[in-house]
C-alpha positions in Angstrom: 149.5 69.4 102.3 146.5 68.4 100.4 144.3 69.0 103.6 146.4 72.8 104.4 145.2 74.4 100.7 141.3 73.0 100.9 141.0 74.5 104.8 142.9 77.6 103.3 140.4 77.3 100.2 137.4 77.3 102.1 138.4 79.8 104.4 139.0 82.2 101.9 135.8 81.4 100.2 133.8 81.7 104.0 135.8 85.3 103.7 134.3 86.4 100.1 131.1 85.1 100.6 130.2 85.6 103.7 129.1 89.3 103.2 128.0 88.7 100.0 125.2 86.1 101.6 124.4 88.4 104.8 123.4 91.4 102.3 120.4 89.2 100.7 117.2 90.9 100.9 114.6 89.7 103.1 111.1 89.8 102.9 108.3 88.6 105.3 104.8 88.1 103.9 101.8 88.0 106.2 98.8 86.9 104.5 95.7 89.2 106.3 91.7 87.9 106.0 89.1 89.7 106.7 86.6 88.8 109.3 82.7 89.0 109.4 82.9 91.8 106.6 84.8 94.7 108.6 86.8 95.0 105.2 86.7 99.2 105.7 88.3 98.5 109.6 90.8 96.1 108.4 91.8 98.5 105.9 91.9 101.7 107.8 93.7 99.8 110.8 96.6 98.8 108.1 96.7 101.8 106.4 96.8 104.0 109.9 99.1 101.6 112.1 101.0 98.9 110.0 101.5 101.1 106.7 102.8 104.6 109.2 105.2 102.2 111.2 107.0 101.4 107.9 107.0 104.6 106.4 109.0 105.3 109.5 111.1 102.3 109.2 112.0 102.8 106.2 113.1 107.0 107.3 115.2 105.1 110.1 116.6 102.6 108.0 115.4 99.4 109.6 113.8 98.4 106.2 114.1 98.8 103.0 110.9 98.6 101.6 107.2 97.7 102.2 104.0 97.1 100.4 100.4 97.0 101.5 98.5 94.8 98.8 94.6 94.5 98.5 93.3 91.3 96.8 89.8 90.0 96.2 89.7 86.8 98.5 88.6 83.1 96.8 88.3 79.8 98.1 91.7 78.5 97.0 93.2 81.8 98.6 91.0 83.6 101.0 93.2 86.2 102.1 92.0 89.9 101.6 95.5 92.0 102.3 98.9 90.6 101.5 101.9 92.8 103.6 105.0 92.9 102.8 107.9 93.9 104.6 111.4 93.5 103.4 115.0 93.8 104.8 118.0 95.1 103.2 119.8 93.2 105.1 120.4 89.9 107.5 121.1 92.5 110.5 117.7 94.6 109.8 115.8 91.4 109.8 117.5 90.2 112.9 116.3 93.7 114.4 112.9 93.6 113.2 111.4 93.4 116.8 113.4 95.8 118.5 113.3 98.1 116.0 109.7 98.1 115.5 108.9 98.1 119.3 110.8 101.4 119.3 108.7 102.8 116.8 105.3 101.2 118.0 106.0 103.0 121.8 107.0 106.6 119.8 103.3 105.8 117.5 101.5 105.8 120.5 98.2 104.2 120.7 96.5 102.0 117.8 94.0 104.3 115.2 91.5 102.4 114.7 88.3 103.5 112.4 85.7 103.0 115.3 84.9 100.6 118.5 85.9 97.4 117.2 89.7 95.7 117.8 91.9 94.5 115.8 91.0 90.4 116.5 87.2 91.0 115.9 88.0 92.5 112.1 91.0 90.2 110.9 93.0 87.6 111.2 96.6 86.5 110.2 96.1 83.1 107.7 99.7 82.7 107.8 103.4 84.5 107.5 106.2 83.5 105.2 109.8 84.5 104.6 111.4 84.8 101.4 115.4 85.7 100.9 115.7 87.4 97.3 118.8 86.3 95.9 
């Protein structure tokens, strides 16, 4: 009897929180440094490519909300852009790569401020993910 009301317990609880959990925002952070002192690439590539694909995103509703941060790198934290791209929700997030392919093949091909790629003017240091409670 004891055992009936806690698996009824919980499974009423699983029921009432469940959604409650899979609507927690999500945000992934990549942490961007510049290389060899193409800051004016790196930024026009983000500004031109990663900041248009969001604004986009957002339109479609496969996010809900981006930022494009510039930061002065030190030695403690040498990272020169910080992007941010957060997800409504725990379906959005589970879409990201679909979603964005989609938009990246519509985009066409990468603007880019002259000759140089992507690789020779940054690197990724590293990429986080945060849930917002």
């Amino acid at each position: 009897m004891f055992l009936t009301k806690m698996i009824r317990l919980c499974v009423f609880l699983t029921g009432f929180l469940l959604p409650v959990l899979s609507q927690a925002a999500q945000s992934t952070l990549d942490f961007i440094q510049v290389l060899n002192g193409n800051k004016a690439e790196a930024r026009y590539y983000y500004q031109q490519n990663w900041a248009m694909l969001r604004k986009k995103a957002v339109e479609q509703d496969f996010i809900q909300s981006w930022q494009l941060l510039e930061t002065e790198p030190s030695d403690m934290a040498p990272f020169n852009f910080i992007l941010i791209t957060t997800y409504e929700t725990k379906e959005q997030y589970l879409h990201r790569e679909q979603n964005f392919q989609k938009l990246i093949a519509a985009q066409g091909p990468l603007k880019l401020l002259n000759s140089k790629k992507p690789p020779e003017f940054r690197t990724t240091l590293f990429s986080k993910d945060a849930i917002s409670e």
